[in-house]
C-alpha positions, 0 to 999 in steps of 0.5 A: 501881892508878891508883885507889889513887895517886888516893886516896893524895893526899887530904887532909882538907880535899878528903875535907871538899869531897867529902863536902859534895858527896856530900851536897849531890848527894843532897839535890838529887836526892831533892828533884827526884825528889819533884816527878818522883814525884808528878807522874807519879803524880797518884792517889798516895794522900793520905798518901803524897802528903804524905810525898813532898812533905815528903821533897822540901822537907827535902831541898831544904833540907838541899842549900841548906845543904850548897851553902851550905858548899861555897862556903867550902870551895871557898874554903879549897880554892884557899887551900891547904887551911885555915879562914883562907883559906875566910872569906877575901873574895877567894877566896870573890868569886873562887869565887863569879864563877866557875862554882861560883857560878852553880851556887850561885845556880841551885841554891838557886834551883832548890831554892826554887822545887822546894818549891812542890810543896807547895802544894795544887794543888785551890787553885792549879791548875797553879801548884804543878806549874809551879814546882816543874818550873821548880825541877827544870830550874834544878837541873839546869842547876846540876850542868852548870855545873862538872865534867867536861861544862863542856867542849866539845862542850858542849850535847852533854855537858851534854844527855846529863848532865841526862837521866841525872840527870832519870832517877836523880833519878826514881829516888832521889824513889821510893825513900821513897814506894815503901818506904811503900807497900810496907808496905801490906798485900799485894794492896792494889789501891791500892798494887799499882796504882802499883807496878806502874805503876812498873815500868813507867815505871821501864824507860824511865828504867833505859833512859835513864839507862844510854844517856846515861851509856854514851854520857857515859862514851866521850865524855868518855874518848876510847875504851874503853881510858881506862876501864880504865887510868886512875883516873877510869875505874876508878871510873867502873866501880865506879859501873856495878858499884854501878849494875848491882846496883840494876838487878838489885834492880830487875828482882827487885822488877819480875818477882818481889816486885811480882807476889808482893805483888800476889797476896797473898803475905803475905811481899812486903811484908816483902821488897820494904821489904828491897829498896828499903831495899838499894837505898838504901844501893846509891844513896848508895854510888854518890853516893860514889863519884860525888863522887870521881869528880868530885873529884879524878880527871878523864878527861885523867888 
């Protein structure tokens, strides 16, 4: 399969590059999803508001370091592979000139800015909320910079890009305070107020996300038939399976373990925190799978 003779020609220094990727995805993406999370839930009570906040500022930080160490992995890349080249100043100017610099620099930019959401906004009306919103587009802007949708037509791929990462960024910043307040006793009104307002503006971003990424997926394929026949689009269909199961675990939460845990049932809390933790582990695996994708396939094959 077209996959597997992708695959059969990984080295560990791209396994290493991938993997940094990866890493450097999730970090991003929780951190933006933190600011989208608090900001479409002002009543979120305080401790949980204060956990999301942290949550989004370390992972800012782990994504600036692991951006931070690709730059010179990128380097050893062009260099062949090995440490020498990775610390070599010509190739690290020339990755730097070039579009993954631009990345770096909107993203550790981006991510700076995104930790402002700490800021207390009883002291700083507004000003908390409008840097770490500014931090969000810059972050952004970063992952349109390489890959796939930094060809042509360019507005339109990198449109549709960033509305599918704003929507599975929304996703990821609610896993850790969703799993919190889970945890509160069943028929908390507080808890089962936001969690339900969830499930409610978490259609509208599964509708987002599945629409912009369907229409990315043509787009960039050239048809239907690239996505069976070649190796970026077999794993571009592992990602929508990974992706189906998450709406699957999503409905189950929507229609059945929020409604239980809104009744009271004593067993919900236990199972919508089960739920939300497979969900977790359903997003990374997806992230994975995301960094090969964008690592060492391509649409044209």
């Amino acid at each position: 399969m077209a996959w597997l003779s992708a695959l059969a020609g990984v080295d560990a220094w791209t396994v290493a590059l991938m993997l940094v990727t990866a890493g450097f995805h999730a970090g991003a993406l929780l951190a933006a999803g933190a600011v989208l999370f608090r900001l479409a839930f002002p009543g979120l009570p305080d401790p949980e508001r204060r956990a999301a906040s942290r949550t989004g500022a370390i992972a800012a930080w782990v994504a600036i370091a692991l951006v931070l160490v690709k730059w010179p992995l990128q380097a050893g890349y062009l260099g062949g592979g090995n440490v020498s080249a990775a610390f070599d100043p010509a190739l690290l100017g020339m990755v730097f000139e070039g579009a993954q610099g631009t990345r770096l620099v909107l993203a550790v930019s981006g991510l700076l800015l995104v930790q402002a959401i700490l800021l207390d906004a009883r002291r700083l009306p507004g000003v908390g909320n409008g840097l770490s919103l500014g931090g969000v587009l810059l972050v952004m802007l970063a992952f349109v910079q390489v890959g796939h949708t930094a060809g042509e037509p360019r507005v339109l791929l990198g449109g549709l890009l960033i509305l599918h990462l704003l929507a599975a960024a929304f996703w990821i910043g609610s896993l850790w305070p969703l799993y919190r307040l889970a945890g509160q006793p069943a028929a908390d009104p507080a808890a089962a107020r936001i969690l339900d307002r969830f499930g409610r503006i978490a259609l509208f971003a599964v509708g987002l996300l599945v629409l912009a990424g369907a229409v990315l997926a043509v787009l960039l394929a050239g048809g239907v038939t690239p996505l069976f026949t070649t190796a970026w689009g077999q794993f571009l269909l592992a990602k929508v399976l990974l992706v189906a199961l998450l709406l699957l675990l999503a409905a189950l939460n929507k229609w059945r373990l929020v409604p239980a845990f809104s009744r009271g049932d004593s067993t919900a809390p236990r199972r919508l925190r089960r739920s939300i933790a497979v969900e977790g582990v359903l997003i990374a695996a997806v992230l994975g799978v995301t960094a090969i994708l964008t690592g060492i396939t391509s649409p044209n094959g």
